[in-house]
ROKE-38439 format. One record per atom (N, C-alpha, C): z, x, y. Coordinates in steps of 0.05 Angstrom, whole numbers, plus 5000, padded with zeros to 4 digits. Example, Ala and Ser with C-alpha at 12.3 -4.5 7.8 and 13.67 -1.06 7.14 Angstrom:
REM residues 2
515652644886 515652464910 515652644934 514252574955 514352734979 515752585001 
//
This chain:
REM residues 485
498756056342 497155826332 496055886304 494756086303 494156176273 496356266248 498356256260 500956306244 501355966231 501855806253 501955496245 499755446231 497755516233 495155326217 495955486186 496555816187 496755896152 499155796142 501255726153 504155536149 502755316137 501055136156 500054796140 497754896124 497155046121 495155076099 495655136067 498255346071 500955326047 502455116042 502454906058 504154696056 501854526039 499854486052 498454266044 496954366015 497254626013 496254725977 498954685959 501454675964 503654625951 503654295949 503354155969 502753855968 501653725934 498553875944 496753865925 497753915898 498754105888 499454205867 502253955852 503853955880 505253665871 504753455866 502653355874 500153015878 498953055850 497953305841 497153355810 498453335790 501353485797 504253425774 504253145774 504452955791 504652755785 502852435780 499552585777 498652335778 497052305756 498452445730 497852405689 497952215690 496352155673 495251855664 497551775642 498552025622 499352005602 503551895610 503651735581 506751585589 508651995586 507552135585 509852425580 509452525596 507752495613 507552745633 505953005632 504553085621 502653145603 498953135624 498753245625 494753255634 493653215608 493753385591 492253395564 493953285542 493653015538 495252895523 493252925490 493453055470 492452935436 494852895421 494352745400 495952645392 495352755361 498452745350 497752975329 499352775305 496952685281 496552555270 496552665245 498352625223 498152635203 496652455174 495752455165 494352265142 494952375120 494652255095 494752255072 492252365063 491852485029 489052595020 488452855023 486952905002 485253185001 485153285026 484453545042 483453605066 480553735069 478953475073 475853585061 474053745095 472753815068 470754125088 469853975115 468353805120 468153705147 469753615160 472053595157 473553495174 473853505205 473353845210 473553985240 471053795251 468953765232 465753645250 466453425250 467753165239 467652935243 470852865269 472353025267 473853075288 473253095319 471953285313 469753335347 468153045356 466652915342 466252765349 467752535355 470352495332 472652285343 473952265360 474252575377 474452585396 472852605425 470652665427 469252505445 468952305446 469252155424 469751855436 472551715439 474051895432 476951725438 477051835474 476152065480 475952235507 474551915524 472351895515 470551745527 472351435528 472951335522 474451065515 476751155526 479151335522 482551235521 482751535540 481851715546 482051915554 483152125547 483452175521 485752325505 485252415487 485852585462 484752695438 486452675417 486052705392 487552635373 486852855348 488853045340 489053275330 489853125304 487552975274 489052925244 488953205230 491653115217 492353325197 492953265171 491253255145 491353235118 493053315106 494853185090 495653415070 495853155039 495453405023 494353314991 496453104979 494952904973 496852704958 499152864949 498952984926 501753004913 504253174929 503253274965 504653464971 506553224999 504053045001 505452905027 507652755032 508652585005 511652555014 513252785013 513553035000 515753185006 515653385038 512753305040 511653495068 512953175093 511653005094 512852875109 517052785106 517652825085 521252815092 521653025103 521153295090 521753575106 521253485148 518853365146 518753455170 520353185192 520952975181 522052825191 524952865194 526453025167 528253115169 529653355194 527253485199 527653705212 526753565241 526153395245 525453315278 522753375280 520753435266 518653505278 517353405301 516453525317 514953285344 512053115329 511052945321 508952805323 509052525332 506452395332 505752185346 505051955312 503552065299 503251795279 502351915252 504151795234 503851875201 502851635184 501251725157 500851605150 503751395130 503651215121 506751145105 506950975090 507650825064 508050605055 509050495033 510450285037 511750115014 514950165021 516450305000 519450395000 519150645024 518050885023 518051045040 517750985066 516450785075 516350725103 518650525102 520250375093 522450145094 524350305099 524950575076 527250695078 526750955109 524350995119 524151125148 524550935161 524350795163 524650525191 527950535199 528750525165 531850375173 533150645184 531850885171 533851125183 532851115217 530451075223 530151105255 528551265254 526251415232 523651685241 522251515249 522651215263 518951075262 520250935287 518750955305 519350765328 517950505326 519850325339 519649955344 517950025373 514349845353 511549965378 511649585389 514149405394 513249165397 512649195425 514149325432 513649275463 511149375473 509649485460 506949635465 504649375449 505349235440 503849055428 502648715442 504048725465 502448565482 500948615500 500548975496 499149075524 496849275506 497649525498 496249735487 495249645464 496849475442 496149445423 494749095414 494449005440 494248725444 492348605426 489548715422 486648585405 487648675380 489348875375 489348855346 491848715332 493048645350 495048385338 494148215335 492548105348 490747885351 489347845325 488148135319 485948075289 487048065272 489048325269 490248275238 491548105227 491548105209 493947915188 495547735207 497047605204 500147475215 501547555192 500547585174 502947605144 502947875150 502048045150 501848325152 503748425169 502948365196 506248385219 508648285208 508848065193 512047965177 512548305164 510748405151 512048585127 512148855136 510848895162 512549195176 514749105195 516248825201 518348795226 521248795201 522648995221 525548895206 526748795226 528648625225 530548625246 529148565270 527048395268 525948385295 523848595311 523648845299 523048975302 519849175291 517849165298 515849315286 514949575281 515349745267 515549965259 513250065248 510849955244 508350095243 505549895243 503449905234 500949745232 499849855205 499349545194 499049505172 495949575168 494949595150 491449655145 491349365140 489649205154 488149005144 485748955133 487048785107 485548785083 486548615065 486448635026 487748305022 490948365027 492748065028 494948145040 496647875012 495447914987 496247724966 495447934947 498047884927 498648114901 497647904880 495947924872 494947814851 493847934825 495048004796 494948114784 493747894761 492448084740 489947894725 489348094698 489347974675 488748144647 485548244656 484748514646 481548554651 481348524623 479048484616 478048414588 475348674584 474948744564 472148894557 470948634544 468848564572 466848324568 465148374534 465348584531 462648684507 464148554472 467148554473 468548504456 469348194451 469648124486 469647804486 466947674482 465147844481 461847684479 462147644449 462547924436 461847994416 463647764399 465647714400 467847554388 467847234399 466547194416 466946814430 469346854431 469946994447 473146944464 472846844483 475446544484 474646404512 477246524530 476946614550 479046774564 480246524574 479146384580 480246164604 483046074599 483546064571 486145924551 487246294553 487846344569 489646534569 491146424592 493746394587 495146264613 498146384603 498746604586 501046744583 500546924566 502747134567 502047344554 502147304525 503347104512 503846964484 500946864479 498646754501 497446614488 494646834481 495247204491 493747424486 493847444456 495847354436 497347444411 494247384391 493247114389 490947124371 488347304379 487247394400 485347524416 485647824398 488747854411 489248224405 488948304369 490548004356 490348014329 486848154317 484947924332 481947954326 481248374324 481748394354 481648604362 483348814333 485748814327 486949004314 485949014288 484548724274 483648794244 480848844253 479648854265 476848884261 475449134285 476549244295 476449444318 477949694314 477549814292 480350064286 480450254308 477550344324 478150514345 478350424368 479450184367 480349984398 483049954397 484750054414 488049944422 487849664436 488449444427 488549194437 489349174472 491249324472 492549344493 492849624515 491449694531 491049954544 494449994564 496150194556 497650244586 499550464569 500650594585 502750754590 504850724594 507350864599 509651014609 509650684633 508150764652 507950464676 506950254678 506850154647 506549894641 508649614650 508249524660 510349284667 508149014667 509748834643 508848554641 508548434668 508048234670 507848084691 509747874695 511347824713 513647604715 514247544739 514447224734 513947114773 516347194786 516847464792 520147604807 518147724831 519047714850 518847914869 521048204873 520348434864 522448554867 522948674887 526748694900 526948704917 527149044929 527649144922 527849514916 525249644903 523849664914 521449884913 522250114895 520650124873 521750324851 519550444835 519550654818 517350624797 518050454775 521250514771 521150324747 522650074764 522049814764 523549594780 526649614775 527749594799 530349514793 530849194796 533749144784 534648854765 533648594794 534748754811 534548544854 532548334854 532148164854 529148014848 529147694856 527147564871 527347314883 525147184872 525346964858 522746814841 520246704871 518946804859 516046794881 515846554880 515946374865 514846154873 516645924883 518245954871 521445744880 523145904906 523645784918 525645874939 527545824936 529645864917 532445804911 534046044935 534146104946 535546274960 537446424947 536946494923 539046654906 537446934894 538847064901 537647414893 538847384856 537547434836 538247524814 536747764803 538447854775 537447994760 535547954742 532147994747 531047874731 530348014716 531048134693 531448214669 531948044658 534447914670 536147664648 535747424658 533047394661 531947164670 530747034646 530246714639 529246674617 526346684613 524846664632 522346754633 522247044625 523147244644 523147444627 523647504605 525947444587 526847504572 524747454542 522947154549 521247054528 518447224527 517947474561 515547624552 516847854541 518847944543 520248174536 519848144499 521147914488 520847844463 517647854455 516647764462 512847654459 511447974460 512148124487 511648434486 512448544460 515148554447 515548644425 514348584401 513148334393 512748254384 509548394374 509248514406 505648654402 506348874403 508948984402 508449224393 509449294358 511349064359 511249124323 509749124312 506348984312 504248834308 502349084316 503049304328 500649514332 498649424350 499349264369 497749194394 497849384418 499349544415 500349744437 500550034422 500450284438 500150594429 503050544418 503950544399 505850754391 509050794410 507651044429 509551304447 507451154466 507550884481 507050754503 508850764528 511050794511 514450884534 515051114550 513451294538 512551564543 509851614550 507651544548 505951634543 505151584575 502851894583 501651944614 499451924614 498651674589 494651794580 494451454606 492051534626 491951414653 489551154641 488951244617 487151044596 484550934620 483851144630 480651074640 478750954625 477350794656 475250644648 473250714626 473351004639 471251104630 470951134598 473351104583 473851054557 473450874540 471750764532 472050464517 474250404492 476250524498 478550514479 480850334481 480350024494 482549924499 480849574505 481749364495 481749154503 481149034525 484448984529 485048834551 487049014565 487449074592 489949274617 491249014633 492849094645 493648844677 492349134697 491548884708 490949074742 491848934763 491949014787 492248864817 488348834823 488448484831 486248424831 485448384860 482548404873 481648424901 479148254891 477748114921 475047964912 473748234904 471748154876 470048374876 470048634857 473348594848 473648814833 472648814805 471048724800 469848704773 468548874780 466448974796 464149114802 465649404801 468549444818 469549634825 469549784792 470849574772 472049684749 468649764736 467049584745 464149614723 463649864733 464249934755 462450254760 463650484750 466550444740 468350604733 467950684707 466050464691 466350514664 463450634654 461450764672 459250854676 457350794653 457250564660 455250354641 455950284615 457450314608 457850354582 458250074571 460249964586 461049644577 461449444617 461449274610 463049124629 464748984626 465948844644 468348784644 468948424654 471548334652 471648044657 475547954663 475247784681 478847804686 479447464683 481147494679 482547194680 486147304694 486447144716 488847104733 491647024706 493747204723 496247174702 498046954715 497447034746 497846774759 496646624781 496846404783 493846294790 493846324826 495746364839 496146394870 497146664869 495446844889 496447094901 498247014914 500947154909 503747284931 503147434948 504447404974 504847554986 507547694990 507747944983 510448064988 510748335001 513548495015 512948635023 511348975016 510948994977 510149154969 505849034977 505648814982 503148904979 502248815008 503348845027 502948845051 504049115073 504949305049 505649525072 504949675050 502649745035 501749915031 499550165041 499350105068 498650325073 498750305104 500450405122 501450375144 500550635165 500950625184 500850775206 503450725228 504450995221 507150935241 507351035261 507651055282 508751225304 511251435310 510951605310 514051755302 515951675323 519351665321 520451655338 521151905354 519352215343 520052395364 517152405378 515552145384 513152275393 513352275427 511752455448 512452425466 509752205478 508652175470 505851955475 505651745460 507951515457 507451205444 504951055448 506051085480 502850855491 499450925476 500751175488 497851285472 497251275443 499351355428 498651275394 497450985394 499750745407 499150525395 495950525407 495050525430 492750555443 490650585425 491350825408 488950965399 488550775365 491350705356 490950525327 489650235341 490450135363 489549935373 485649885368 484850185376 481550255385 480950245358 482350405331 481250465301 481050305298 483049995297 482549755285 481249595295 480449635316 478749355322 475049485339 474949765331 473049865346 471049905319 468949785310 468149835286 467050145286 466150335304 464350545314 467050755307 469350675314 469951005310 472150935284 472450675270 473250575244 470950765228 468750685222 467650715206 466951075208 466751165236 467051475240 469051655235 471151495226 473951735221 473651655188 472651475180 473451315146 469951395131 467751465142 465651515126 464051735141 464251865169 463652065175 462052065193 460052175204 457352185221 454752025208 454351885221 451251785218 449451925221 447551935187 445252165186 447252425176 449652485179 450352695158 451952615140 452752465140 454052315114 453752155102 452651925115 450851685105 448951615119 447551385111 444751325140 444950995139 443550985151 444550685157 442050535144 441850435133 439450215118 437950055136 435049965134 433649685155 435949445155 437349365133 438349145140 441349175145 442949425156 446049455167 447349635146 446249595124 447749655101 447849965095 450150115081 449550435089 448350545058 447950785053 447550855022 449651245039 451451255015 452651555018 450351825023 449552005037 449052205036 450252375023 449352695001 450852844987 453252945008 453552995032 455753085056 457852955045 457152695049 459852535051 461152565026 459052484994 460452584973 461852844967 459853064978 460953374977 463653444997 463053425025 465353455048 467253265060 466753055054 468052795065 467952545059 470352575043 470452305022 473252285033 473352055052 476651985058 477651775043 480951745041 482051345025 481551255045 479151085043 479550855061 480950685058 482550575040 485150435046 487050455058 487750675061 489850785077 488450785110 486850745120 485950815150 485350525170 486250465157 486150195174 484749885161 483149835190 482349465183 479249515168 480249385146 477549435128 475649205137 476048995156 473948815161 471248965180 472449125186 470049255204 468549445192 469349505171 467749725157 465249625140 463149815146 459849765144 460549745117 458749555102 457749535078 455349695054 455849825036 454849995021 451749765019 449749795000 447249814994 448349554978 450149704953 450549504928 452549314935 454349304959 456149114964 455048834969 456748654957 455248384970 456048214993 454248015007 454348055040 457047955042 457947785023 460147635037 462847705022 462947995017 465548075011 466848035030 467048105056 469148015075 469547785081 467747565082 468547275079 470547175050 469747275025 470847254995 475047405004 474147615023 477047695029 478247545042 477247385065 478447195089 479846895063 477946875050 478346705034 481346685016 481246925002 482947084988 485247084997 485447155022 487847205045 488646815046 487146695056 487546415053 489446305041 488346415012 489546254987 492046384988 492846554994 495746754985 498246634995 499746564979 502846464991 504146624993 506446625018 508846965025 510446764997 512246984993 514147054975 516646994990 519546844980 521146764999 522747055005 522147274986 522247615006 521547705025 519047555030 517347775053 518147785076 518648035082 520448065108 523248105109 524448075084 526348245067 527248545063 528848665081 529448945067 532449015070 532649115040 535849115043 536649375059 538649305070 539349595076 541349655063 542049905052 543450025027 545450115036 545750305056 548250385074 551450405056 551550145047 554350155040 554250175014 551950184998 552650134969 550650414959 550550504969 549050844960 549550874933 551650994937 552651104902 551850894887 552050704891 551950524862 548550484860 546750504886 544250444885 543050684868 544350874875 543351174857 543651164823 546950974817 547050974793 545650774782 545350524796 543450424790 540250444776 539450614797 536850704793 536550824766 539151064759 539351254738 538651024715 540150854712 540250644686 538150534688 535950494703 533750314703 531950504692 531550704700 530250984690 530450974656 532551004652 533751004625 532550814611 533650534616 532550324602 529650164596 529150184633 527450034639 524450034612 522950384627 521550234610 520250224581 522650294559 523250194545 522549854535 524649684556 524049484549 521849334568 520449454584 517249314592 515349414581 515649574558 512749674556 513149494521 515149444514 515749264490 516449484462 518049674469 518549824450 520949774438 523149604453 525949604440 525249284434 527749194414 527348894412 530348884444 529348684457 531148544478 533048444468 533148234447 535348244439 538348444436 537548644416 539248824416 539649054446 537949034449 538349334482 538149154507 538048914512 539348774534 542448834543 543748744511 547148704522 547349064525 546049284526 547249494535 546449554562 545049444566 542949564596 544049404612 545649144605 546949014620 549949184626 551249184608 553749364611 552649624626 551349684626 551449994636 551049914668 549249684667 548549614697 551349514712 552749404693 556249294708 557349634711 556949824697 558950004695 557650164725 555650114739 554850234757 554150214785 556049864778 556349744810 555249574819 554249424786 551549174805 553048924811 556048914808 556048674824 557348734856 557348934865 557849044890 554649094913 553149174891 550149224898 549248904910 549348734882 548348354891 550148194907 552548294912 553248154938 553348254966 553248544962 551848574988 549048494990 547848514982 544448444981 544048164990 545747944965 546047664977 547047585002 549447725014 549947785039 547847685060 545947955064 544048085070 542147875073 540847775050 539347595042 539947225056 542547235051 543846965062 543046965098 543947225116 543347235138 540847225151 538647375131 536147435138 535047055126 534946965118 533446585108 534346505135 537746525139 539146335167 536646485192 536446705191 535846745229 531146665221 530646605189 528746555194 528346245199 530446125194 530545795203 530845775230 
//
């Protein structure tokens, strides 16, 4: 009898041990599921302390932990290809623009749709609708977008102190031709002012959406505002071609540096050595630019064009993907689900602990603690939905309404949701690129006359496959309008 009872008493502890193997919460199999998270940025000194607590509350909420790992702007795209290349195991990277289009199509980013009417349900709900167009290919969703503005709206900044000083009416700026009398003022009577502030990555402004994510644009390009369903080269577009001329025109004229084609000077605010720049404009960014220029002058913008685009460069700029070797999906999307729509541990992974990094003001509003400036200063652009995030002292109340607004006004681009896949035309997309490199910017920063270095940049571009490149693309393009009708 006591032989039988130590028999079921080994049986029923082996039971046990099996009833435990199998009753993880987690989709892998797994008891102790964290999820191991890569981000973009510096890797600042608090990190381990504001961790600990992001994880007692993801523990507390989703049951699970989440292990981020920094690595330094200039190191993380070659650290993230290495490791995607090599299979690494993770669950979610940070990613965006061309780098995440060109991971999607290879397959490092898993399609989270199916997790998006369940795990990721409230935050489909909040974000964007335009936003989801510009991470799906093919039907398919391949990461979560940060919501925030989701319209590319670019705008001349002016040094208000020069337009005061001079009765300059900005408003009658409605092309880059009609900057020509303004900059004139500026070049005879301002000797230590450059009319015109930019560099090496200067690019005019022209209503193209381009379709190839580049530093220097390649020729691929769909007019933002017309829907002609025709992909061209807008270089040899006539709009372009008349700022290309007009650009030259200010640089023969000494409106521009010199070695502008070349040149890496990043022409900070903080310098009062420059006119008028183009920037990408947000509600509010006047204040952004006024603080930059630490009192010295302020600032004033007038729109280059009067409706924000929406396209897919300014709607997948800063993404969160899920890897396709991760062994915990549910759980990633789970946990991006909680960042974006949970304001408490949004604002705890993006500004730190309350009382050691910031404090919270009588009326909601936060002011930085030296912590956060000294140990923990994260991009908050890159981390998600900026609607939930607390408001500074000096912010004003209805920046996030001025954004909802903003978003409003923005029209998609007949691109968005556009991505070519290259597959068959590689080589020529490589030689491509080489000649755009070469030429490009040259003629956007207005150093060559267009006239004469058009008809070569054109030939070089036939000698390297672009009419093999635009009909596959048109192809491409033709199929993707049909399955959106």
């Amino acid at each position: 009898m006591k032989k039988k009872m130590f028999l079921m008493l080994i049986l029923s502890g082996i039971l046990l041990v099996m009833a435990a193997c199998g009753s993880d919460k987690s989709a892998s199999g797994d008891d102790a599921v964290t999820l191991k998270w890569y981000m973009i940025g510096t890797p600042q000194k608090d990190h381990d302390k504001v961790m600990k607590e992001v994880n007692k509350y993801t523990q507390e909420k989703l049951g699970f932990g989440v292990d981020m790992t920094q690595i330094d702007w200039g190191d993380y795209g070659s650290r993230m290809q290495t490791m995607i290349n090599s299979g690494e195991n993770f669950d979610i990277a940070y990613t965006a623009a061309g780098e995440f289009a060109t991971y999607s199509q290879k397959g490092a980013f898993m399609d989270i749709s199916k997790y998006l009417n369940k795990e990721g349900k409230k935050m489909k709900a909040e974000l964007n609708n335009e936003l989801w167009k510009g991470v799906t290919m093919d039907g398919k969703v391949y990461g979560v977008p940060s919501n925030k503005e989701i319209g590319e709206q670019q705008v001349y900044v002016f040094n208000k102190n020069l337009v005061d000083k001079y009765k300059m009416d900005i408003s009658k700026v409605n092309s880059l031709a009609d900057l020509g009398p303004l900059l004139k003022v500026i070049k005879e009577k301002e000797p230590n002012i450059t009319p015109i502030g930019g560099n090496k990555d200067f690019k005019p402004v022209t209503p193209f959406d381009y379709l190839i994510d580049s530093a220097v644009p390649l020729p691929f390009a769909v007019n933002e505002y017309d829907d002609t369903g025709k992909i061209v080269n807008f270089y040899d577009q006539p709009e372009t071609k008349q700022i290309l001329k007009d650009l030259h025109t200010f640089y023969q004229d000494g409106y521009v540096s010199k070695d502008i084609a070349t040149s890496t000077d990043p022409w900070s605010y903080e310098k009062e050595n420059w006119f008028v720049r183009i920037e990408k404009y947000q509600p509010y960014a006047e204040s952004i630019w006024d603080k930059q220029t630490n009192g010295q002058y302020k600032v004033v913008t007038q729109p280059i064009m009067k409706t924000p685009v929406i396209k897919n460069s300014s709607v997948t700029g800063a993404i969160q993907a899920v890897s396709v070797t991760s062994k915990h999906p549910k759980e990633a999307v789970e946990f991006l689900n909680l960042l974006n729509t949970d304001p408490y541990l949004r604002n705890l992974v993006d500004k730190g602990i309350e009382g050691t990094h910031y404090k919270e003001l009588d009326d909601g509003r936060i002011e930085d603690l030296p912590a956060r400036v000294e140990n923990y200063s994260m991009p908050t652009y890159a981390l998600g939905n900026h609607f939930i995030l607390k408001l500074y002292e000096d912010e004003p109340a209805d920046k996030w309404v001025k954004f909802e607004e903003f978003n409003a006004e923005s029209k998609p681009s007949p691109g968005l949701g556009f991505y070519f896949d290259a597959k068959k035309v590689r080589t020529e997309i490589a030689a491509i690129t080489n000649v755009c490199n070469e030429f490009g910017p040259a003629l956007l920063t207005g150093t060559v006359d267009p006239d004469t270095y058009m008809p070569k940049f054109k030939k070089k571009l036939n000698d390297a496959g672009m009419k093999a490149v635009m009909e596959e693309m048109q192809k491409q393009y033709d199929a993707f309008k049909k399955e959106k009708k």
